[in-house]
C-alpha positions as CSV (number, residue, x, y, z in Angstrom):
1,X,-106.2,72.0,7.9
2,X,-107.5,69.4,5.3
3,X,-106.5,65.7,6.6
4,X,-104.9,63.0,4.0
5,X,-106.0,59.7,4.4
6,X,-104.3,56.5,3.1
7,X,-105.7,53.4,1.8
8,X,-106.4,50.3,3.9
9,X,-104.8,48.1,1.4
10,X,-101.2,50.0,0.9
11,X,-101.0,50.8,4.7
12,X,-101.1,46.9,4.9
13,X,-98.8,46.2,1.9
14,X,-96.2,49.1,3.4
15,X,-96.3,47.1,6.9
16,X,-95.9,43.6,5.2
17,X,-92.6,44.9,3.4
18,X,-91.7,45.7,6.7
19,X,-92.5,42.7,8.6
20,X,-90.4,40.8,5.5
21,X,-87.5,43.2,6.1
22,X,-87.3,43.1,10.2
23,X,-87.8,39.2,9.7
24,X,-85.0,38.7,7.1
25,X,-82.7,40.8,9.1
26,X,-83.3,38.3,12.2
27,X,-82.8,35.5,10.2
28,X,-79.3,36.4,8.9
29,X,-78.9,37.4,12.2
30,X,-79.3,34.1,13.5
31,X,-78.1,32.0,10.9
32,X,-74.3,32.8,11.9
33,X,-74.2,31.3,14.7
34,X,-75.3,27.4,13.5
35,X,-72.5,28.6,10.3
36,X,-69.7,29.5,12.6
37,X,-70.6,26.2,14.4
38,X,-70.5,24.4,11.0
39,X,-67.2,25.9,10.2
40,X,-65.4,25.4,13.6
41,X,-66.2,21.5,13.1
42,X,-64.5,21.7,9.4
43,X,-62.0,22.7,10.6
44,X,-61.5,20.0,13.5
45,X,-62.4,17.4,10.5
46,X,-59.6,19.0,8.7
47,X,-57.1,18.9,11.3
48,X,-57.5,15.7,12.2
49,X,-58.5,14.1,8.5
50,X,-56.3,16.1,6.7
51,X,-56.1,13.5,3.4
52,X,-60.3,13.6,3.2
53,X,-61.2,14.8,0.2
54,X,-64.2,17.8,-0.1
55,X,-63.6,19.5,3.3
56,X,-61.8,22.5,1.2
57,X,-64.7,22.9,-1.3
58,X,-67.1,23.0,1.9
59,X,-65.5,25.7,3.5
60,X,-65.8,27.4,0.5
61,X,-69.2,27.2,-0.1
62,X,-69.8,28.1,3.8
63,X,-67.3,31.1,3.3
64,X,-69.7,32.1,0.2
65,X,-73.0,31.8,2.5
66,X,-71.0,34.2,5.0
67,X,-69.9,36.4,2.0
68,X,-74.4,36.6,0.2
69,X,-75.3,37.1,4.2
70,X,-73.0,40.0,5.0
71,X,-73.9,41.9,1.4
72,X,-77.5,40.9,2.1
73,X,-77.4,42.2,5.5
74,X,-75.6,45.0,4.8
75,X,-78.1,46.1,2.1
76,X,-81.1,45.7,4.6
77,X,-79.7,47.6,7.0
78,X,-79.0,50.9,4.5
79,X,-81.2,53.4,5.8
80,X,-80.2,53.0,9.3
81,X,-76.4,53.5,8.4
82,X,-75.0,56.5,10.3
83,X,-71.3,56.3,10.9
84,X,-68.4,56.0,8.7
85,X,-66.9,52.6,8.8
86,X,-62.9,51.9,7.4
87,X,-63.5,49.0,5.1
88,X,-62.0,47.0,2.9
89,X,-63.0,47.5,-0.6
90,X,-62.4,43.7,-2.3
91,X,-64.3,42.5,0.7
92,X,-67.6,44.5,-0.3
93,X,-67.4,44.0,-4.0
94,X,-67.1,40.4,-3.6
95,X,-69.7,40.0,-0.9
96,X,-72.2,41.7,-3.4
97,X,-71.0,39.3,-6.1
98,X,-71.5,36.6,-4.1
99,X,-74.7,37.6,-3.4
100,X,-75.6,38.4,-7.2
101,X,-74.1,34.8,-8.2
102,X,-76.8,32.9,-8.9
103,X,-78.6,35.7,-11.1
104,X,-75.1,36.5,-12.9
105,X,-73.5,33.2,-13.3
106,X,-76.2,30.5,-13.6
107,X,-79.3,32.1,-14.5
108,X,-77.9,34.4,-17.2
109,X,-74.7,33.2,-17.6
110,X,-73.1,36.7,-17.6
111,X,-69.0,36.8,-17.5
112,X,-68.1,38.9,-14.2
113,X,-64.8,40.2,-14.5
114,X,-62.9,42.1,-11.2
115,X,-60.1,43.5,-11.0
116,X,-58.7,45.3,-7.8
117,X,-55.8,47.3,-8.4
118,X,-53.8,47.2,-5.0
119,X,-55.4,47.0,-1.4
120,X,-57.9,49.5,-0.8
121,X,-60.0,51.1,2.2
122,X,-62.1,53.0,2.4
123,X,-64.1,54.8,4.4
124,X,-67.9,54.8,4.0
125,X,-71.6,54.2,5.2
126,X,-71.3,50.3,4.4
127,X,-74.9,49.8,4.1
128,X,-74.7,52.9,1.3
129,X,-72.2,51.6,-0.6
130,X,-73.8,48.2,-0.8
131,X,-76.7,49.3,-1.7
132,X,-75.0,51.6,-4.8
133,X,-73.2,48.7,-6.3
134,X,-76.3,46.3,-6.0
135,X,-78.0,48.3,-8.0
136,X,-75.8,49.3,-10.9
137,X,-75.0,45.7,-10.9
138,X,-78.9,45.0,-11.1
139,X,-78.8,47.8,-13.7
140,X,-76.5,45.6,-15.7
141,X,-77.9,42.8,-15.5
142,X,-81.3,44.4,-16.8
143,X,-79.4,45.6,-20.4
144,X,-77.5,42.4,-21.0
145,X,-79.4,39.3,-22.6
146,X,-79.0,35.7,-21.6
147,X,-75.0,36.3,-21.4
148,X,-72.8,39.0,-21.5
149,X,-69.7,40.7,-19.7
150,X,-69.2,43.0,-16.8
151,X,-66.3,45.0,-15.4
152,X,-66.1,46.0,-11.9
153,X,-62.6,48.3,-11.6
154,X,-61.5,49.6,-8.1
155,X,-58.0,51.6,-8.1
156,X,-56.5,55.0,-6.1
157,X,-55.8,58.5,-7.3
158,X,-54.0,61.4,-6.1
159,X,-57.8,62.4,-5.1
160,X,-60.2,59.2,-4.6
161,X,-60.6,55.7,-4.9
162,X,-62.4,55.1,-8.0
163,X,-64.9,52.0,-8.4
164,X,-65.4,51.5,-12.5
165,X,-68.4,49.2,-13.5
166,X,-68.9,48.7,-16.8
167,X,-70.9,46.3,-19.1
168,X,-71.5,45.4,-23.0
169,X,-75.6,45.5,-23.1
170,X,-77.6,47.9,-24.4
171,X,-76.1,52.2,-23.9
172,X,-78.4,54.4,-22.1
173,X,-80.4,56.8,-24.1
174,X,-79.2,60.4,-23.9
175,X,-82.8,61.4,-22.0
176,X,-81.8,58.7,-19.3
177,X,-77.9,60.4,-19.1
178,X,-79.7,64.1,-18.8
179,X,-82.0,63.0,-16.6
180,X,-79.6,60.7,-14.0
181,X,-80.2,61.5,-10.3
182,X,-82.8,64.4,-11.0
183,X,-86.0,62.7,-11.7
184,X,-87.5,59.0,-11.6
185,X,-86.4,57.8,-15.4
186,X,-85.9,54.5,-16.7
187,X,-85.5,52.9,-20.6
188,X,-88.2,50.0,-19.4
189,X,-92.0,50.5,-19.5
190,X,-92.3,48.2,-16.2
191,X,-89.4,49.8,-14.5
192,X,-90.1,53.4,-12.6
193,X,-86.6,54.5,-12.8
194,X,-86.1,54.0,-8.9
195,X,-82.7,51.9,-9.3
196,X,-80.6,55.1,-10.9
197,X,-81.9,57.8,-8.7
198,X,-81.1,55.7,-5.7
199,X,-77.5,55.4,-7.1
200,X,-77.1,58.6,-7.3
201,X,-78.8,59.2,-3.4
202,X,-76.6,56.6,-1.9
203,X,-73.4,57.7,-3.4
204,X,-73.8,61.3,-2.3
205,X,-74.4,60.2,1.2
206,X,-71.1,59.1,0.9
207,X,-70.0,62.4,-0.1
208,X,-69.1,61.0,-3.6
209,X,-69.2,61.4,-7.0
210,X,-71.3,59.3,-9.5
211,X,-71.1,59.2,-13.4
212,X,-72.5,57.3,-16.1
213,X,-71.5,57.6,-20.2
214,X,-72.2,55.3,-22.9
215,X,-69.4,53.3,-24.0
216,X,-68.8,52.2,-28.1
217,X,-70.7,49.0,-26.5
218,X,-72.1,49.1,-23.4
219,X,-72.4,51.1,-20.7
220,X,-69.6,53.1,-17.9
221,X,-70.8,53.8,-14.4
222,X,-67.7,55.7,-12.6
223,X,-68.2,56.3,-8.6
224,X,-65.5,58.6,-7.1
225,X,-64.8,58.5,-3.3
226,X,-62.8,60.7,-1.4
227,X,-59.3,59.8,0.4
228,X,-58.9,60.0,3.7
């Protein structure tokens, strides 16, 4: 039986990634405590200054650090997701736009429209789900220029709960379309095409449904969950 050996160099760059990971995870880990500590005393400050002005914007900000935690979290802990959690869906879109906000808002000034049509649950592998939408939302982000405009679309049929997200960059070419979630393909020379297969994985863990077509500008992915 012939033996495969592996390089010194990527054995260490594999364990550093996950040294990084284990040690983010603790960190947002422990960073919740000091923030619920922060918060708690707000809201004292609030009770008992209720005319001082800035408390409300500081508790939003805190409630935004909670929201880039949890999506961030969440993401990390993908792989090791196992059971089906009910969860609200407005909850995880806007945790992984919180998290995406400096990127979308400041850095590339890119308009992020959402619209949730009703109250929805659903029931998923949270870390999966995360992990889907950061990357079509990465994916995006990579087509559009300095600004642009993306959709994110969440409504019920007789059948699913549909998540739309859509943008106005650059359409996929049709070898990238014919190619989606069966081989490592990707419109960038840089990029190995990693992002769009992933989709694909994560969204069938979830024992859903994921589509993408070129709009007259832009591009449509459409991810179809069932009901329970």
């Amino acid at each position: 039986m012939s033996e495969k050996t592996f390089p010194i160099r990527e054995i260490s760059k594999l364990r550093r990634f996950a040294k990084y990971g284990d040690l983010l995870s603790g960190l947002i880990h422990n960073m919740n405590t000091p923030l619920m500590g922060i918060s708690g005393r707000l809201e004292l400050i609030k009770f008992k200054m209720p005319d001082l002005k800035g408390l409300d914007q500081m508790t939003e900000q805190i409630e935004r650090i909670n929201q880039m935690l949890s999506a961030f979290s969440a993401i990390l802990e993908g792989d090791r997701s196992y059971d089906f959690e009910n969860m609200s869906l407005e909850v995880i879109i806007k945790n992984v736009d919180a998290l995406m906000h400096a990127d979308l808002k400041y850095k590339h000034k890119i308009n992020v429209n959402i619209d949730l049509q009703g109250e929805i649950y659903v029931s998923v592998m949270t870390g999966y789900l995360y992990n889907a939408l950061y990357e079509i939302l990465r994916n995006c982000l990579d087509s559009l220029d300095e600004s642009g405009n993306i959709g994110i679309k969440a409504y019920k049929t007789d059948e699913n709960i549909v998540i739309e997200i859509s943008n106005d960059g650059e359409p996929f070419p049709e070898r990238v379309l014919e190619a989606f979630g069966k081989e490592l393909i990707s419109t960038k020379q840089e990029h190995f095409g990693f992002g769009l297969y992933s989709i694909k994985n994560y969204i069938d863990k979830l024992n859903g449904k994921v589509s993408i077509s070129n709009l007259e500008q832009g591009v449509l992915y459409q991810i179809f969950l069932p009901k329970e």
